[in-house]
PDB file of N, H, CA, C and O in Angstrom:
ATOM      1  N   UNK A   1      70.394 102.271 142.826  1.00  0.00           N
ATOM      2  CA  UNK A   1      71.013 101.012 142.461  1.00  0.00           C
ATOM      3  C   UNK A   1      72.518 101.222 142.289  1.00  0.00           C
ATOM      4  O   UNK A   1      72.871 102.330 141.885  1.00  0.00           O
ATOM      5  N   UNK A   2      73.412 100.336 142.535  1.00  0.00           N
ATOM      6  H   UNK A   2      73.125  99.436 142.863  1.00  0.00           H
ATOM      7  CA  UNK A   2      74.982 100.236 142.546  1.00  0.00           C
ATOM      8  C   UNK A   2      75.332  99.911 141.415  1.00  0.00           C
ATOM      9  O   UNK A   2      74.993  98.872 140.848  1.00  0.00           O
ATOM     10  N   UNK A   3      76.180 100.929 140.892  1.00  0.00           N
ATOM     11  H   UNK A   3      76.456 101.773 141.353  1.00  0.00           H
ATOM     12  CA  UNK A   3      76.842 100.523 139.379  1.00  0.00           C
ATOM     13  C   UNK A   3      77.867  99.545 139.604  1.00  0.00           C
ATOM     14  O   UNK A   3      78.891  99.907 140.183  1.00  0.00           O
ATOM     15  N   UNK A   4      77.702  98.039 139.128  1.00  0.00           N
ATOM     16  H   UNK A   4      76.870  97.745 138.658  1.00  0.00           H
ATOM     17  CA  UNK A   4      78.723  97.599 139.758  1.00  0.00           C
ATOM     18  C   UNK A   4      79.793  97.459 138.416  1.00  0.00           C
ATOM     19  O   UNK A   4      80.870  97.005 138.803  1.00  0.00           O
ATOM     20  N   UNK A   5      79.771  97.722 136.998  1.00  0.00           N
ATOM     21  H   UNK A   5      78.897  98.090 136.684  1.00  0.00           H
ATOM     22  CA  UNK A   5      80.081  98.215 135.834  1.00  0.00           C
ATOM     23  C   UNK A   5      81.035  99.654 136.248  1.00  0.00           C
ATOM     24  O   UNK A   5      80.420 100.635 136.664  1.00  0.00           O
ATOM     25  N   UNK A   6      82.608  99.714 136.104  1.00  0.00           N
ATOM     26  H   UNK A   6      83.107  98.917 135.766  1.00  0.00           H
ATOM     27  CA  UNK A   6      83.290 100.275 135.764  1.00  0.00           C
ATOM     28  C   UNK A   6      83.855 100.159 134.347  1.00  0.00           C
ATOM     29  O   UNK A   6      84.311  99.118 133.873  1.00  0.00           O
ATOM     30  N   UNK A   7      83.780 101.285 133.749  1.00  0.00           N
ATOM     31  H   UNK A   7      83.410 102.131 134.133  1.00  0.00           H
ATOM     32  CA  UNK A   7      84.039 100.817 132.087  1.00  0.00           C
ATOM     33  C   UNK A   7      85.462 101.030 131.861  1.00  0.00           C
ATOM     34  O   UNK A   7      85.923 100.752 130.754  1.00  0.00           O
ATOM     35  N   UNK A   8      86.319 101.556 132.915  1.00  0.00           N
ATOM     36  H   UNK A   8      85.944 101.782 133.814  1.00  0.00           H
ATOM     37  CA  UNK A   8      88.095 101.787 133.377  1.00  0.00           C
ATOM     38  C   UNK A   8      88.645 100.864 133.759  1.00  0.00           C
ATOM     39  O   UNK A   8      89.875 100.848 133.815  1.00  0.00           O
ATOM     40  N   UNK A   9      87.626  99.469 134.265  1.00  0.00           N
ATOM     41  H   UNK A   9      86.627  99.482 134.220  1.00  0.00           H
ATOM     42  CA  UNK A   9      88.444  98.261 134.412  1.00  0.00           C
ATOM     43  C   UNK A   9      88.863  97.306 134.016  1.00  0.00           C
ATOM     44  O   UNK A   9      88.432  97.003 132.903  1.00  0.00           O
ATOM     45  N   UNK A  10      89.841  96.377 134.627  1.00  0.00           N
ATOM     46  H   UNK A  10      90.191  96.623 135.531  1.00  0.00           H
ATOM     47  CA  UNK A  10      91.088  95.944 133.790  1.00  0.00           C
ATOM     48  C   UNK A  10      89.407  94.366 133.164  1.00  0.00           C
ATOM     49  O   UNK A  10      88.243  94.050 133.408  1.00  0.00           O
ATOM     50  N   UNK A  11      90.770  93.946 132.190  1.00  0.00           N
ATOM     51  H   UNK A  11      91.716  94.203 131.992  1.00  0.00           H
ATOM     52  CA  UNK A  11      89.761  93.326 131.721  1.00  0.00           C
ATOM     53  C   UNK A  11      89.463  91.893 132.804  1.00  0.00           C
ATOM     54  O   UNK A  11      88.367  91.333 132.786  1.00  0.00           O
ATOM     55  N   UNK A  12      90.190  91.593 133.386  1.00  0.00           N
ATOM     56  H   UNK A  12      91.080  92.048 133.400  1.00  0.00           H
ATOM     57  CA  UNK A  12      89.958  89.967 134.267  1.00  0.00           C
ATOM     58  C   UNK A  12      88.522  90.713 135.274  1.00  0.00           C
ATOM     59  O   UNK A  12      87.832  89.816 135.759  1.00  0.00           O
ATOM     60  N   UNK A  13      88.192  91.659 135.504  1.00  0.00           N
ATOM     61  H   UNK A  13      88.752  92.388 135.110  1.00  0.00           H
ATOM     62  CA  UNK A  13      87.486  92.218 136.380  1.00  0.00           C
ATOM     63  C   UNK A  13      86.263  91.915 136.055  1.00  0.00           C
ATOM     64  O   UNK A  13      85.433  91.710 136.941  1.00  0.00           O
ATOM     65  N   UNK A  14      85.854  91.811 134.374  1.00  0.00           N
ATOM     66  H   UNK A  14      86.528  91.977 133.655  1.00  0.00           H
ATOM     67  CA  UNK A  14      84.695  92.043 133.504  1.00  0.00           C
ATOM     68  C   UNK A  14      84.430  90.186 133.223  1.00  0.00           C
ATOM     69  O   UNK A  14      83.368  89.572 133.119  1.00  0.00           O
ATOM     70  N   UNK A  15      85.746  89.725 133.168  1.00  0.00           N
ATOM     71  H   UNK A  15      86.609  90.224 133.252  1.00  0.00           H
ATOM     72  CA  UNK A  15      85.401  88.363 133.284  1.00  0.00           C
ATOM     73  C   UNK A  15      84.880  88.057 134.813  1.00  0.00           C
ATOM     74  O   UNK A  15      83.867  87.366 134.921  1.00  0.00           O
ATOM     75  N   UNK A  16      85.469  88.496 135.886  1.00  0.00           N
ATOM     76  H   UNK A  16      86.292  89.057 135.797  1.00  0.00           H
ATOM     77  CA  UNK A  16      85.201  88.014 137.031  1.00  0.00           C
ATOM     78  C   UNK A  16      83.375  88.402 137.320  1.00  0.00           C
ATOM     79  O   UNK A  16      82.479  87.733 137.834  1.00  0.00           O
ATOM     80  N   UNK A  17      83.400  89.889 136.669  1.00  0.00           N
ATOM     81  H   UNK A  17      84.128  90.432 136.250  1.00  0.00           H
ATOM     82  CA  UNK A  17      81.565  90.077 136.464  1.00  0.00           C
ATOM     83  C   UNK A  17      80.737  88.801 136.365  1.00  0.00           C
ATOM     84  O   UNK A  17      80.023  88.251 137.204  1.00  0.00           O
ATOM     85  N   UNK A  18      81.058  88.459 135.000  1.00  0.00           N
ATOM     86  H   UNK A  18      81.638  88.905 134.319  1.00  0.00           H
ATOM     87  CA  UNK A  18      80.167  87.437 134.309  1.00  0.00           C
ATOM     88  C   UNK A  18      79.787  86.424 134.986  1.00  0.00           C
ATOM     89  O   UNK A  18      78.651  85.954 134.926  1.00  0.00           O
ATOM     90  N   UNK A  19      81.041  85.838 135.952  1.00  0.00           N
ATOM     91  H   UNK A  19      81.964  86.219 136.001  1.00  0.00           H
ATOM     92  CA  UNK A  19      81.295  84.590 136.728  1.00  0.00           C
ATOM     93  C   UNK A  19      80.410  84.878 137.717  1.00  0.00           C
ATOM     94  O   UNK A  19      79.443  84.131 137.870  1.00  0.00           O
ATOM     95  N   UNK A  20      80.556  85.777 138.381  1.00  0.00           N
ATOM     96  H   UNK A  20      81.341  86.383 138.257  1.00  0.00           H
ATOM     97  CA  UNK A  20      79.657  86.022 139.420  1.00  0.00           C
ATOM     98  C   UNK A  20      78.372  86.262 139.687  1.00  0.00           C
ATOM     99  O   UNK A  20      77.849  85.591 140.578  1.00  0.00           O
ATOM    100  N   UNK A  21      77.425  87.469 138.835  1.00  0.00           N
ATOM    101  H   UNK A  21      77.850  88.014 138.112  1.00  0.00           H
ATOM    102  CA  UNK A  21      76.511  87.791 138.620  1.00  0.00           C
ATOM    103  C   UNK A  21      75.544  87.469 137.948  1.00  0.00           C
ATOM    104  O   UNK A  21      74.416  87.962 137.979  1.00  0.00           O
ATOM    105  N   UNK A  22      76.097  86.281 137.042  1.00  0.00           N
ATOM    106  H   UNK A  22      77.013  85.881 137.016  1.00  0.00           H
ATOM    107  CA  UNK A  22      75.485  85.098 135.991  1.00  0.00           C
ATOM    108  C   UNK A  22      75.039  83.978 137.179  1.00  0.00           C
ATOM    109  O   UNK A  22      75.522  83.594 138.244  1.00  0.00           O
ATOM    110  N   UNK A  23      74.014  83.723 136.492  1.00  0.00           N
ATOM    111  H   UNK A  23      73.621  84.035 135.627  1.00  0.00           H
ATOM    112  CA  UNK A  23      73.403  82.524 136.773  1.00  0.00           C
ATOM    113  C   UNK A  23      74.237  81.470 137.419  1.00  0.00           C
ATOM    114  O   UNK A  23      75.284  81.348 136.783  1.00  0.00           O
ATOM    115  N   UNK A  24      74.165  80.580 138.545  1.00  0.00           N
ATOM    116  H   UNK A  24      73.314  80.680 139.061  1.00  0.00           H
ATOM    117  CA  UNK A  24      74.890  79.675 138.475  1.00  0.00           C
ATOM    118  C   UNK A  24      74.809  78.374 137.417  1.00  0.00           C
ATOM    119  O   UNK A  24      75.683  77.514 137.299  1.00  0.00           O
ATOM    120  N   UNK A  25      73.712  78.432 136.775  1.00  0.00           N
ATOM    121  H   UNK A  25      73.002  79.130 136.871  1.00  0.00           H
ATOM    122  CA  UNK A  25      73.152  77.260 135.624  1.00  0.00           C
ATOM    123  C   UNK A  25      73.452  77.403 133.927  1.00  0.00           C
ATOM    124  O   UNK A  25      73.244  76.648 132.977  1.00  0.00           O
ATOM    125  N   UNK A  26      74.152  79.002 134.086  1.00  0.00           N
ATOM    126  H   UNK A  26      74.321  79.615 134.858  1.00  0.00           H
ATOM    127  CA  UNK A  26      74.181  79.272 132.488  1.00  0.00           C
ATOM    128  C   UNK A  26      75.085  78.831 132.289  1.00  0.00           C
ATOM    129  O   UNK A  26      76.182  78.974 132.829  1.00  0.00           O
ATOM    130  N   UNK A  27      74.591  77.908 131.056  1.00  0.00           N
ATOM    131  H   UNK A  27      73.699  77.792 130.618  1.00  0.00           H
ATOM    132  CA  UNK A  27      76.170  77.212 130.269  1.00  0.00           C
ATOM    133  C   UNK A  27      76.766  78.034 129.422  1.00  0.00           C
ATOM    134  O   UNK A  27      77.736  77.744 128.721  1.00  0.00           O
ATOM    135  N   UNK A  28      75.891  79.652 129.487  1.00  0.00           N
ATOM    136  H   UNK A  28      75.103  79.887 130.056  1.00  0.00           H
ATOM    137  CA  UNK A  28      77.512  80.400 128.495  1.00  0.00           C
ATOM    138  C   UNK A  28      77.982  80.594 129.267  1.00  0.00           C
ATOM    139  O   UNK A  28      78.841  81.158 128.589  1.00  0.00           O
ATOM    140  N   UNK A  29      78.477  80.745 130.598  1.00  0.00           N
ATOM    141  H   UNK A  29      77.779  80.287 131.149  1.00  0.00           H
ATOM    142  CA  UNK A  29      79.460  81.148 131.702  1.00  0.00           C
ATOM    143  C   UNK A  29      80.571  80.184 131.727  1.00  0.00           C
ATOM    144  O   UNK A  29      81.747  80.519 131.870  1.00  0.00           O
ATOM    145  N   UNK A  30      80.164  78.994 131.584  1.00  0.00           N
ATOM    146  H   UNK A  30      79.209  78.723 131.468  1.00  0.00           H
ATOM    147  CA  UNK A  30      81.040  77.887 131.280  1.00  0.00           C
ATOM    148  C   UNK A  30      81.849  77.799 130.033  1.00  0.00           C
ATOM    149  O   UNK A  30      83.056  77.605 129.887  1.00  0.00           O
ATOM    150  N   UNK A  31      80.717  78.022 129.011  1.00  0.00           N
ATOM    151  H   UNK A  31      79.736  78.179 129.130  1.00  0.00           H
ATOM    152  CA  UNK A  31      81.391  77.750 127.333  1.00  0.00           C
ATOM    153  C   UNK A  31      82.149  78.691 127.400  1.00  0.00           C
ATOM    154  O   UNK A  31      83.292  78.478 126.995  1.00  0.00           O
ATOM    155  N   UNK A  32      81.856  79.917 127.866  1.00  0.00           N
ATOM    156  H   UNK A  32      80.928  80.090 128.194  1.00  0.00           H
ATOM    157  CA  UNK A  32      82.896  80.809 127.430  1.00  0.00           C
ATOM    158  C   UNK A  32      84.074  81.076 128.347  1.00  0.00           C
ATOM    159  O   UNK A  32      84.812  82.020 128.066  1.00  0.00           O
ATOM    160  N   UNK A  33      84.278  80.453 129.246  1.00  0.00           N
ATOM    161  H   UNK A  33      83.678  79.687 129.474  1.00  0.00           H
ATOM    162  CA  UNK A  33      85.681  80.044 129.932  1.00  0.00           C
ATOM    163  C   UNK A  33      86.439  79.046 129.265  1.00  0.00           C
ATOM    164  O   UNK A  33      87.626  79.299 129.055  1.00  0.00           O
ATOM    165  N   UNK A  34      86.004  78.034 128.920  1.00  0.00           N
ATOM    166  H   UNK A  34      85.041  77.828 129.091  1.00  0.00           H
ATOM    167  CA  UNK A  34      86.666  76.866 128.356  1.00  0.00           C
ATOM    168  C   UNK A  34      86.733  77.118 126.716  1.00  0.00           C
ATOM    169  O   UNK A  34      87.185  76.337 125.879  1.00  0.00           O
ATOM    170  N   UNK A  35      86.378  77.920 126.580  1.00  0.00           N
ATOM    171  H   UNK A  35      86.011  78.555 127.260  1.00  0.00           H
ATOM    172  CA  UNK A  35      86.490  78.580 125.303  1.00  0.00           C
ATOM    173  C   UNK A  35      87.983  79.895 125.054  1.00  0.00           C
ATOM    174  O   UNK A  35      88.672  80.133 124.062  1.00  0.00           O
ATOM    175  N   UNK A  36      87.986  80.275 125.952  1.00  0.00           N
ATOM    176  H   UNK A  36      87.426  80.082 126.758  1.00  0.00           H
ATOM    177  CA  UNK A  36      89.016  81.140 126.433  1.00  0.00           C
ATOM    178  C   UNK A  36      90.266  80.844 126.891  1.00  0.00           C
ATOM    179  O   UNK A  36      91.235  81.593 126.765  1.00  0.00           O
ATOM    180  N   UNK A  37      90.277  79.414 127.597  1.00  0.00           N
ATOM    181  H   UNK A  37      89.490  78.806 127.700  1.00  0.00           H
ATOM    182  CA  UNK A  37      91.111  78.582 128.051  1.00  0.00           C
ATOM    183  C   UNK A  37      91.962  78.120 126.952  1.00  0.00           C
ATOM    184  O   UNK A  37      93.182  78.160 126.795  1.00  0.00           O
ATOM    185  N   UNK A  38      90.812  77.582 126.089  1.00  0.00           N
ATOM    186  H   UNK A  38      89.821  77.550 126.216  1.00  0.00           H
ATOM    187  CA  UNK A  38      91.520  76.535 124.525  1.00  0.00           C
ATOM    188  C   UNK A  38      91.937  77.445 123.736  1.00  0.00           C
ATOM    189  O   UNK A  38      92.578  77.081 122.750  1.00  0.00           O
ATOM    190  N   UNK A  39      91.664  79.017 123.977  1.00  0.00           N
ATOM    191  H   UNK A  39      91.143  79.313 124.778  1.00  0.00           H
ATOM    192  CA  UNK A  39      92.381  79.680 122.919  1.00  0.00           C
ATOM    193  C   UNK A  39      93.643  80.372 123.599  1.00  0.00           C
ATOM    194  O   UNK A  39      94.480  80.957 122.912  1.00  0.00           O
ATOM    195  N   UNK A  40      93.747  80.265 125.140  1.00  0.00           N
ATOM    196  H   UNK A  40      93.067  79.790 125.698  1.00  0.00           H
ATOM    197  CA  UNK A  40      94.813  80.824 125.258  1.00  0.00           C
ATOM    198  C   UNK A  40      96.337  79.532 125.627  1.00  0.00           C
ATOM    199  O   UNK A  40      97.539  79.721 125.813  1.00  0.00           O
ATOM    200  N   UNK A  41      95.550  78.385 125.593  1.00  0.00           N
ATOM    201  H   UNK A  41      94.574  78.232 125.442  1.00  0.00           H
ATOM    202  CA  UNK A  41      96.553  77.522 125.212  1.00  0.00           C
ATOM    203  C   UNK A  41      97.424  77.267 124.314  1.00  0.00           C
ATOM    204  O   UNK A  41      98.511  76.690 124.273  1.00  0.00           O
ATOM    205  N   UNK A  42      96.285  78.172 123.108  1.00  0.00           N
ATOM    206  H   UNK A  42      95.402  78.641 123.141  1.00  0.00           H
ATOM    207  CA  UNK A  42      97.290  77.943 121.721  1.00  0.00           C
ATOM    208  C   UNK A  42      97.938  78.938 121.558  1.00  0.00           C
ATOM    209  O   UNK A  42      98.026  79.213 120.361  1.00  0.00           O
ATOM    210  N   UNK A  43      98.604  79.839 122.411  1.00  0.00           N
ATOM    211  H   UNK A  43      98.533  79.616 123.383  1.00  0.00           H
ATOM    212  CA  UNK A  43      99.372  80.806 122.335  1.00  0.00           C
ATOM    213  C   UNK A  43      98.365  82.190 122.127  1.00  0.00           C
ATOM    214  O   UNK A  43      99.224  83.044 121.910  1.00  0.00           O
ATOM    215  N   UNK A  44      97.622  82.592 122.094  1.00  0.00           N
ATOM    216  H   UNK A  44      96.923  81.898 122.270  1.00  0.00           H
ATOM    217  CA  UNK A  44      96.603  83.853 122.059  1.00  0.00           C
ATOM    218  C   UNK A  44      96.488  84.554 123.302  1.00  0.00           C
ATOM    219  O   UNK A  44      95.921  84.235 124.346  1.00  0.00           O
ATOM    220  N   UNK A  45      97.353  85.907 122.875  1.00  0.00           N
ATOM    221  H   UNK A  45      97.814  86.166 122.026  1.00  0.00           H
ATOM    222  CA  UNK A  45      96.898  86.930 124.255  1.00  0.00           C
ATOM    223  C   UNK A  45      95.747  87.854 124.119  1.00  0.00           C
ATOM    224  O   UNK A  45      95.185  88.482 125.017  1.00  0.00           O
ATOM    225  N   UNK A  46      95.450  87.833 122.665  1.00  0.00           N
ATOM    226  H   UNK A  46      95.907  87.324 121.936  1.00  0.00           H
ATOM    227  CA  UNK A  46      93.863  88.815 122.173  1.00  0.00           C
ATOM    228  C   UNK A  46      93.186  87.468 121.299  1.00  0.00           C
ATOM    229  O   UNK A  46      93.609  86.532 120.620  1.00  0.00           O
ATOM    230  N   UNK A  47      92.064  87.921 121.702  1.00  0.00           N
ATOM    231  H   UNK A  47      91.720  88.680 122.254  1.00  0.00           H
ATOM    232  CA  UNK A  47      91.457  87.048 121.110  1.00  0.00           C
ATOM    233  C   UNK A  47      90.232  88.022 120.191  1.00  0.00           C
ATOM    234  O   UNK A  47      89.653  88.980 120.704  1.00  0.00           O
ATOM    235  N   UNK A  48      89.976  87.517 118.644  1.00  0.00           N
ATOM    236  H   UNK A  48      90.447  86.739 118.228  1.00  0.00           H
ATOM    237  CA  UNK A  48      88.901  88.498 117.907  1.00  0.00           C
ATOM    238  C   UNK A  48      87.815  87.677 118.129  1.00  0.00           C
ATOM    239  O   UNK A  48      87.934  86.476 118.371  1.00  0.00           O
ATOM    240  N   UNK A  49      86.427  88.447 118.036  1.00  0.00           N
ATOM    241  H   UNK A  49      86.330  89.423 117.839  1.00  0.00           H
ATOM    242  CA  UNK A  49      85.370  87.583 117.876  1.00  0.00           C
ATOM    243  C   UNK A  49      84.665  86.461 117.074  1.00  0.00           C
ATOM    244  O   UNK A  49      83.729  85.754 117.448  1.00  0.00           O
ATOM    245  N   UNK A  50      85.243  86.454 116.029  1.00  0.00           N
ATOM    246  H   UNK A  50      86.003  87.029 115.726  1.00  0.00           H
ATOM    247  CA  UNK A  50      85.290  85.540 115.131  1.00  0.00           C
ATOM    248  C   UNK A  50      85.923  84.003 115.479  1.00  0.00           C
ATOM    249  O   UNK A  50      85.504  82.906 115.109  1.00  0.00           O
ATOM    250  N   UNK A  51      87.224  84.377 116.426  1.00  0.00           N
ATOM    251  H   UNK A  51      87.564  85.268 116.727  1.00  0.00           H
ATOM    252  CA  UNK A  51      88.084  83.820 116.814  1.00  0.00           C
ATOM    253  C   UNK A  51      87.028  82.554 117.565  1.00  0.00           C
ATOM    254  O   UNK A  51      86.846  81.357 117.340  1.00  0.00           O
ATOM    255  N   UNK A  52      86.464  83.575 118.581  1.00  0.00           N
ATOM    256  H   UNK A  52      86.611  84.547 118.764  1.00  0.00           H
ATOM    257  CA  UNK A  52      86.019  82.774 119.651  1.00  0.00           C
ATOM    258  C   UNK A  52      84.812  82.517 119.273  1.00  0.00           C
ATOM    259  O   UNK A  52      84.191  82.483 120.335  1.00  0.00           O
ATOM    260  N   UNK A  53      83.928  82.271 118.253  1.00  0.00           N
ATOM    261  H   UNK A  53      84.432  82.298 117.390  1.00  0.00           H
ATOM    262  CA  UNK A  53      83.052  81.849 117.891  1.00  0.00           C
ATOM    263  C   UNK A  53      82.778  80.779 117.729  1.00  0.00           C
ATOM    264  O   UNK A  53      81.679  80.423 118.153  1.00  0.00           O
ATOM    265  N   UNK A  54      83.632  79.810 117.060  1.00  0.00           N
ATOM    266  H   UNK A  54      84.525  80.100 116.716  1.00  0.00           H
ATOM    267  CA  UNK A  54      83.683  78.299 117.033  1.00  0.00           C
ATOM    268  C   UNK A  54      83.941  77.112 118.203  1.00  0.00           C
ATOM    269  O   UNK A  54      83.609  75.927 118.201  1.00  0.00           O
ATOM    270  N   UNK A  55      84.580  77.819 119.083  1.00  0.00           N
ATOM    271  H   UNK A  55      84.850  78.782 119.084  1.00  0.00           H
ATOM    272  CA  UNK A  55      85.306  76.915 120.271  1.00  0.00           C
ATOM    273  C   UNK A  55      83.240  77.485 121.020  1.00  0.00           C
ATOM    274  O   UNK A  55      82.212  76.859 121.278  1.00  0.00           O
ATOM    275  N   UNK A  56      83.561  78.567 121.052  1.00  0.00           N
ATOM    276  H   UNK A  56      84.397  79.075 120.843  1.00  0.00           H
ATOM    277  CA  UNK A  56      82.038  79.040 122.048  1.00  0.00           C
ATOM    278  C   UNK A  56      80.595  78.269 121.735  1.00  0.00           C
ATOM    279  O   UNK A  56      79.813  77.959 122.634  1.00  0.00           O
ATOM    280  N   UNK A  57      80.401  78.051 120.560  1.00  0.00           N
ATOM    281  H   UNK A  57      81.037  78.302 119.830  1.00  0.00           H
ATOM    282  CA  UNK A  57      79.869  77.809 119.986  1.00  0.00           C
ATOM    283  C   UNK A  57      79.647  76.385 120.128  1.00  0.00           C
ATOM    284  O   UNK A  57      78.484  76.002 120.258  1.00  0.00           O
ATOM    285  N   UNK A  58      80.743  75.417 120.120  1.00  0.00           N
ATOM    286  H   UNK A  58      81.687  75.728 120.014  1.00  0.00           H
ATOM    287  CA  UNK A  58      80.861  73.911 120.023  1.00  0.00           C
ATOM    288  C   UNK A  58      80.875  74.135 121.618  1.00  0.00           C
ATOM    289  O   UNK A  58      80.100  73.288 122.062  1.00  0.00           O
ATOM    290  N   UNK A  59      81.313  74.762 122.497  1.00  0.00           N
ATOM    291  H   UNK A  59      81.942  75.450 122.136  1.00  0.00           H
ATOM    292  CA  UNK A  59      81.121  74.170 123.770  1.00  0.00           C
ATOM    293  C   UNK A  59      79.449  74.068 124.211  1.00  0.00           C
ATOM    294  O   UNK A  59      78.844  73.191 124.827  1.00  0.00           O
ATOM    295  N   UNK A  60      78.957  75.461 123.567  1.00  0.00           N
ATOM    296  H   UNK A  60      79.449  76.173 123.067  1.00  0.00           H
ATOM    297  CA  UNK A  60      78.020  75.602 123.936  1.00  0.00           C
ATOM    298  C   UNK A  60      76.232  74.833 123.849  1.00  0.00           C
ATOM    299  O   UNK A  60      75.156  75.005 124.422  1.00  0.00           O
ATOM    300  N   UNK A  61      76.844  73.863 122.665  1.00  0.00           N
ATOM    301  H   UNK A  61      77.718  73.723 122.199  1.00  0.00           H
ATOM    302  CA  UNK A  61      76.010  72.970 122.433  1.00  0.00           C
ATOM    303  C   UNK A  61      76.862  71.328 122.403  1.00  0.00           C
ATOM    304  O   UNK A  61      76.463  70.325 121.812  1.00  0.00           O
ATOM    305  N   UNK A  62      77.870  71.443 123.071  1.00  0.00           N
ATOM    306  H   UNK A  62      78.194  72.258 123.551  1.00  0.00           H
ATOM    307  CA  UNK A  62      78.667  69.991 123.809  1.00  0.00           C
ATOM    308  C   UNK A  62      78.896  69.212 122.523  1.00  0.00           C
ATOM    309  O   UNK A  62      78.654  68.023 122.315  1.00  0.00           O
ATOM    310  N   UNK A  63      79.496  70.271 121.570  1.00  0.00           N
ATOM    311  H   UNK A  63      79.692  71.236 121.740  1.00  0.00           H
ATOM    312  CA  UNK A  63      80.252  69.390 120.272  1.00  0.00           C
ATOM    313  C   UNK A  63      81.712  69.771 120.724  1.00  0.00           C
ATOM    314  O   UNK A  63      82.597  69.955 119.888  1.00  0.00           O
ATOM    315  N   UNK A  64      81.887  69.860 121.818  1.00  0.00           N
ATOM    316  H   UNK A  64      81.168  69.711 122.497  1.00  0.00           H
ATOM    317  CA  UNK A  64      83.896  69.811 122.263  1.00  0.00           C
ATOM    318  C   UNK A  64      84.684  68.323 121.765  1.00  0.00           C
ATOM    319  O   UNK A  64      84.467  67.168 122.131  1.00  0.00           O
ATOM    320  N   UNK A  65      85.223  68.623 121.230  1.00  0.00           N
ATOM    321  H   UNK A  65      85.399  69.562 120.933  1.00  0.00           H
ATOM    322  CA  UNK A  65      86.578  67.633 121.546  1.00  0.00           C
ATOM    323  C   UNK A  65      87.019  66.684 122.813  1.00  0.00           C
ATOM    324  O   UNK A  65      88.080  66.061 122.778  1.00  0.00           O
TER     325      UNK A  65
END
C-alpha cells in the first residue's frame, strides 16, 4: 500500500489530504474549511484547537451566521 502521509510536509499539503481523500459528502471537510476561512479572516496565522472549536462546531451542525 502507498504511504500517501508524509509527516515532513508543509502544512497546505495535509489540508489538501483531507479535501481529497475524504468523502465527497462529509460535512467535516466543509465545516472545517469555512471554519478556517472565518478564522483566518480575523487576522489568525495559527490557529489553537480550542480556537477552532466553536466556528467547527457551529458549521458543523449549520448554526453559522
Amino acid at each position: 500500500m502507498v504511504n500517501y502521509v508524509n509527516h515532513n510536509s508543509p502544512l497546505d499539503v495535509y489540508f489538501r489530504s483531507i479535501i481529497l481523500f475524504g468523502r465527497n459528502v462529509a460535512s467535516y471537510k466543509f465545516s472545517l474549511a469555512l471554519s478556517l476561512l472565518e478564522l483566518v479572516s480575523q487576522g489568525k496565522s495559527e490557529i489553537r484547537m480550542d480556537e477552532l472549536a466553536i466556528p467547527y462546531s457551529n458549521y458543523l451542525l449549520c448554526r453559522n451566521s
